[in-house]
C-alpha positions in Angstrom: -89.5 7.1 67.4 -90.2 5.3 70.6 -90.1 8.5 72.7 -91.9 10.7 70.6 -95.0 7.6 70.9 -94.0 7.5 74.5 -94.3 11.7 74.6 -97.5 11.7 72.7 -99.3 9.3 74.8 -98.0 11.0 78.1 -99.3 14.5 76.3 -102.9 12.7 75.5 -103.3 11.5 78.9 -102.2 14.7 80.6 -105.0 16.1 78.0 -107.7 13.6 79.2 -106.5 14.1 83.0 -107.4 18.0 82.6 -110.6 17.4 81.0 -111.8 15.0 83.5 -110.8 18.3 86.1 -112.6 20.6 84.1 -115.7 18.2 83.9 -115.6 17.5 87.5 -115.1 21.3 88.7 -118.6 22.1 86.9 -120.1 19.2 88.5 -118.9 20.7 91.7 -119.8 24.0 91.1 -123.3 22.8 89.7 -124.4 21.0 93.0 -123.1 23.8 94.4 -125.1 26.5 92.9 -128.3 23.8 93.1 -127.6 23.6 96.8 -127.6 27.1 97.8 -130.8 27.9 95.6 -132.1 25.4 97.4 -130.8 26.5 100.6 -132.0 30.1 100.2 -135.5 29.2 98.5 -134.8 30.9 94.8 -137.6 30.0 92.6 -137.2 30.4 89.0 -141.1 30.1 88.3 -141.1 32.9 90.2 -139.0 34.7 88.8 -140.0 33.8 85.2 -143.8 34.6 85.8 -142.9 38.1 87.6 -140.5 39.4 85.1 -142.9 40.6 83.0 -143.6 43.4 86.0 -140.4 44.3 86.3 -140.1 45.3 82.3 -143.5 47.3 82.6 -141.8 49.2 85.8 -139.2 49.8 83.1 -141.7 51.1 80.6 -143.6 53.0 83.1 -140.8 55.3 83.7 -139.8 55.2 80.2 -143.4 57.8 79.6 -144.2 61.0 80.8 -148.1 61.4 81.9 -149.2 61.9 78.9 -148.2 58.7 77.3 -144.9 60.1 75.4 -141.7 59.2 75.8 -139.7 60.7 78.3 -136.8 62.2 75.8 -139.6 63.5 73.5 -140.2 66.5 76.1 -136.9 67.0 78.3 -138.3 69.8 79.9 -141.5 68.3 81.0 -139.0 65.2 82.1 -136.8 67.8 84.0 -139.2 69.6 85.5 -137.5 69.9 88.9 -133.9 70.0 87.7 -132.8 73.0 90.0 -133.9 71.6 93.1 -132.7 68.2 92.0 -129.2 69.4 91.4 -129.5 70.9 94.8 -129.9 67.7 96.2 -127.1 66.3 93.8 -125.2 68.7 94.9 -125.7 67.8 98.7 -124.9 64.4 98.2 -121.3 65.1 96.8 -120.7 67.1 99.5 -121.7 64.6 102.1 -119.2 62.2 100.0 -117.0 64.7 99.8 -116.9 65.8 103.8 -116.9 61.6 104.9 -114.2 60.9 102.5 -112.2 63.7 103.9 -113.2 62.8 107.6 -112.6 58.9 107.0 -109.0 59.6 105.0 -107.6 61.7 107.7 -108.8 58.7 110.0 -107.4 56.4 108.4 -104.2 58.1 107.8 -103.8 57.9 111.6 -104.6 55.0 112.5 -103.0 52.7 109.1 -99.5 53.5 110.8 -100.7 51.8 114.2 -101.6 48.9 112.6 -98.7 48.0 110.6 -96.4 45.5 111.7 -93.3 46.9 110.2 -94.2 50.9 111.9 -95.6 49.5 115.6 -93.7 47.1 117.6 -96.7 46.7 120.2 -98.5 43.3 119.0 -101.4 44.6 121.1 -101.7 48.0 119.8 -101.9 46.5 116.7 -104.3 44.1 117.0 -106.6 46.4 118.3 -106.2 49.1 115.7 -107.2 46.3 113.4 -110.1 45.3 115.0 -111.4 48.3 115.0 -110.7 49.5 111.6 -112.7 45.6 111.0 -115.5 46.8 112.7 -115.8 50.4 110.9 -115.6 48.4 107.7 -117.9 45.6 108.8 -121.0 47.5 109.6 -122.7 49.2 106.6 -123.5 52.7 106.0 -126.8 52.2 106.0 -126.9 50.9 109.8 -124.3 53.8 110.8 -126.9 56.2 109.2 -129.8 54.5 111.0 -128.0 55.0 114.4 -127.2 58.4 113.7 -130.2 59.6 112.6 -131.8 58.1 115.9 -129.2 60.5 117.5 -128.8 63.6 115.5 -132.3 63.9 113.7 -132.8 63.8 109.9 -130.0 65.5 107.8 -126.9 65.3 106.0 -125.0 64.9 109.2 -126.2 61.2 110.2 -124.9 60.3 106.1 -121.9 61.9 106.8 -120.8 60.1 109.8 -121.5 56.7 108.8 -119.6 57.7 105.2 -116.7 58.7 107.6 -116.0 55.8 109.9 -117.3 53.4 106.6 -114.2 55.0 105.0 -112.1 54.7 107.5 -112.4 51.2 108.3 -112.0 50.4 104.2 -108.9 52.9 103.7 -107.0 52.3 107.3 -107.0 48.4 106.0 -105.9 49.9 102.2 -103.4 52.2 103.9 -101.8 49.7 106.0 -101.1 47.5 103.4 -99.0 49.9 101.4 -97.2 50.7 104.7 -96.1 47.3 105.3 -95.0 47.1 101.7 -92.5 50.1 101.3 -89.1 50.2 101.4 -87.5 49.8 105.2 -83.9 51.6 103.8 -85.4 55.0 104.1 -86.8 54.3 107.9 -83.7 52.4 108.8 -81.6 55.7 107.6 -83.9 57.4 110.0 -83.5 55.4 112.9 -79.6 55.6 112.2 -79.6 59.3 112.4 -81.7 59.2 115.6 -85.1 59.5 114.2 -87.8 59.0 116.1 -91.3 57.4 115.5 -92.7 60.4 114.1 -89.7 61.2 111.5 -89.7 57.8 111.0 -93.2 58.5 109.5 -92.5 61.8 107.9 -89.7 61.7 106.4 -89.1 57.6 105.6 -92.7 56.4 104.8 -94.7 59.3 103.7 -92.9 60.2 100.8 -93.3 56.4 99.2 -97.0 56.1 99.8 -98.4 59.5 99.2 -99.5 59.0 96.2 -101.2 55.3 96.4 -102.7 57.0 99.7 -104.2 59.5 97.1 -105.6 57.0 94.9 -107.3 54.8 97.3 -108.7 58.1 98.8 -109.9 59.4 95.5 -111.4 55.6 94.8 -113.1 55.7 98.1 -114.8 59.0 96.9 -116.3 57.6 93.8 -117.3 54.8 96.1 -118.6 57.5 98.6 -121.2 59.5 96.0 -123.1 56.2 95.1 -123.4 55.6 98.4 -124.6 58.7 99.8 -127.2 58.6 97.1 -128.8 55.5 98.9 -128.5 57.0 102.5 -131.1 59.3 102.1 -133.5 56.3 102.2 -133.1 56.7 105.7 -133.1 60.1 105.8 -129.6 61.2 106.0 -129.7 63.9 103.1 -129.0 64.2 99.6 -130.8 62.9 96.8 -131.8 59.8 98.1 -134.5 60.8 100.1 -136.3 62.9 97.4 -135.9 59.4 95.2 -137.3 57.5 97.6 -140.4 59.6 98.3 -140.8 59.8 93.8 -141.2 56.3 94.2 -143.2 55.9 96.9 -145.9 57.8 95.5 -145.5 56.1 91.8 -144.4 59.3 89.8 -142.6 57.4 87.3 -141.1 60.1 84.9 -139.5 61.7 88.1 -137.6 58.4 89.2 -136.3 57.9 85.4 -135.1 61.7 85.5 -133.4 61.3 89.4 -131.8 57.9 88.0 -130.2 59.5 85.0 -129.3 62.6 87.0 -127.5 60.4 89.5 -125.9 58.2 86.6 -124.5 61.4 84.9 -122.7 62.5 87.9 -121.1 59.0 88.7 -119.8 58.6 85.4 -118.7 62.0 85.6 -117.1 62.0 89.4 -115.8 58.5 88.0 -113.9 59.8 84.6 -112.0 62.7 86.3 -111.1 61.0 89.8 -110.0 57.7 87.4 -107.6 60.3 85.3 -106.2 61.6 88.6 -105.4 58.4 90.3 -103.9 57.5 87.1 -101.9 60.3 86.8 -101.1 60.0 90.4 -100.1 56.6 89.8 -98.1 57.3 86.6 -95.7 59.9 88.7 -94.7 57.6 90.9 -93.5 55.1 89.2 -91.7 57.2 86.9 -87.7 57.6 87.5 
């Protein structure tokens, strides 16, 4: 009896101890959140008393010109649909040709900058840093550059889509390299293998398939992005949305949102049921 009152009271106080580090965590992460709105100057009377615009923005492109709803007249809504899914269609191919670009890239350089496949601390470290840099920057200041340097156009998107990718996907890539199984490339090296077969015939064959995935991932990634490029005039739908909303035609930027939505989700749904699939045949026996 004594050590089930003893086992209780050790139970309440372990009860009480995780309470008080529950309690204490929100207090921490309270000041915390206080401190950095206060830090970066959030205002939540600001906020509150502007919100009302925001929700009319949403009602404005909610109506047509005429006052109706915009799903009351989809042709009206529609109006430029053929050109639009021009431009639609120019952005996936911009995703499309970066991805490509920025996987092949990447597929290069992930070997160089795995510990387990390069023996050269150096080389390695400096594949690393510069598949940190690709990553680091953002699309949008690649794009900016290029267009400086190759005028407007779906090339400048391109680019920065391409050595984006490659800086996410080398890092993605190397990882699985340094986690497959070092049997296979051992075998190789006993047979007299060198680098490359190492690579080809010990490595490949275990990480084709996540290499897919991430690459098809990265493309889903890829066709929101090269939507917003075209704000800076690298191609694609993005620049015809930004001039719809510069000049306040509010039906149009409803119809271009939706349009852009649609093929996301779509893109999305079938790369998502690839990768799965993908996935699915390698780890079966």
């Amino acid at each position: 009896m004594t050590t089930l009152n003893t086992m209780g009271v050790a139970y309440a106080q372990a009860v009480v101890a995780k309470r008080r580090q529950l309690w204490l965590g929100l207090l921490v992460l309270g000041v915390c959140v206080l401190f950095s709105g206060h830090i970066t100057e959030i205002s939540l009377s600001k906020f509150f008393n502007n919100i009302g615009a925001f929700t009319s923005y949403i009602d404005r492109i909610s109506h047509l010109e005429n006052g109706h709803w915009v799903v009351s007249d989809p042709v009206e809504w529609f109006w430029g649909w053929k050109k639009w899914l021009a431009l639609m269609g120019e952005t996936l191919l911009m995703a499309y040709v970066g991805t490509l670009l920025g996987a092949f890239a990447a597929l290069m350089l992930c070997f160089l900058a795995s510990k387990n496949m390069t023996q050269s601390t150096w080389v390695v470290f400096t594949t690393r840093r510069l598949l940190e840099f690709s990553r680091t920057v953002p699309e949008m200041v690649f794009a900016l550059i290029f267009v400086v340097a190759f005028s407007l156009g779906p090339l400048p998107g391109i680019l920065a889509l391409a050595i984006h990718t490659t800086g996410a996907l080398g890092k993605l890539f190397a990882e699985v390299v340094e986690n497959v199984d070092m049997k296979p490339v051992e075998g190789v090296i006993a047979t007299g293998g060198g680098w490359l077969h190492k690579v080809r015939f010990a490595v490949l064959p275990q990480v084709a398939s996540n290499f897919a995935s991430y690459a098809l991932l990265r493309f889903e990634i890829n066709v929101r992005s090269a939507a917003v490029l075209g704000f800076v005039g690298a191609g694609g739908i993005g620049q015809t949305l930004l001039e719809v909303i510069r000049k306040f035609y509010y039906a149009d930027v409803s119809a271009l949102l939706v349009l852009i939505i649609a093929t996301v989700m779509l893109i999305d749904t079938i790369t998502e049921r690839v990768r799965h699939r993908l996935l699915g045949q390698e780890s079966a026996p």
